[in-house]
C-alpha positions in Angstrom: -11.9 -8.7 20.4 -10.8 -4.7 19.1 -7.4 -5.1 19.6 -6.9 -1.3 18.0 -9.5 -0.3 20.9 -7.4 -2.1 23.6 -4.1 -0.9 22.4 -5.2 2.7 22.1 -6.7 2.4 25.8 -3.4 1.0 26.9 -1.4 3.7 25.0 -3.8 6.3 26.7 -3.8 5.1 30.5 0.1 4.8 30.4 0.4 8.2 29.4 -1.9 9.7 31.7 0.3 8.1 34.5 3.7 9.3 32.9 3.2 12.5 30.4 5.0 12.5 27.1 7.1 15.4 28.3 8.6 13.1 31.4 9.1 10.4 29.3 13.0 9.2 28.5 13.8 9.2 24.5 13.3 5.5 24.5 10.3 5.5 26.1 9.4 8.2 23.4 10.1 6.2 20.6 8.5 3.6 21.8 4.9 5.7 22.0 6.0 6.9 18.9 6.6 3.4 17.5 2.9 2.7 18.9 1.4 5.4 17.1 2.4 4.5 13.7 1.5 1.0 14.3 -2.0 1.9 15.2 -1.6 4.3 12.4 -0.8 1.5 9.5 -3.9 -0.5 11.7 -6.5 2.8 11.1 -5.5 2.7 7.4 -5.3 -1.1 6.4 -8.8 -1.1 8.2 -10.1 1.8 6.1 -8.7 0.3 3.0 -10.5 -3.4 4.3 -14.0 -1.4 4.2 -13.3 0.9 1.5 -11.4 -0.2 -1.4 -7.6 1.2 -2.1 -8.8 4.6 -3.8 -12.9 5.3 -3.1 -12.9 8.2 -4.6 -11.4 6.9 -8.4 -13.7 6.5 -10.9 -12.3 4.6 -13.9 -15.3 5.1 -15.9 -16.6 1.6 -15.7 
């Protein structure tokens, strides 16, 4: 199950019924809210695969 995949589908189909523009500010936040959640998700996932900091090199 891709959670991110289905959330970001969701996110996507509810605002191509109702635009961000139309939107009421707590409807807003709450994409906003969204956003930064999958955010965090993207980068805890990148940091699962990758390591904290790929591209240091402590000489070892």
């Amino acid at each position: 199950m891709n959670l991110f995949g289905e959330a970001f589908d969701d996110l996507n189909e509810v605002l191509v019924r109702q635009p961000f523009d139309a939107m009421s500010t707590a409807e807003r936040l709450q994409v906003v809210q969204i956003r930064a959640l999958l955010s965090i998700s993207q980068e805890l996932s990148r940091i699962h695969h990758d390591g904290i900091n790929p591209e240091y090199d402590s000489g070892h």
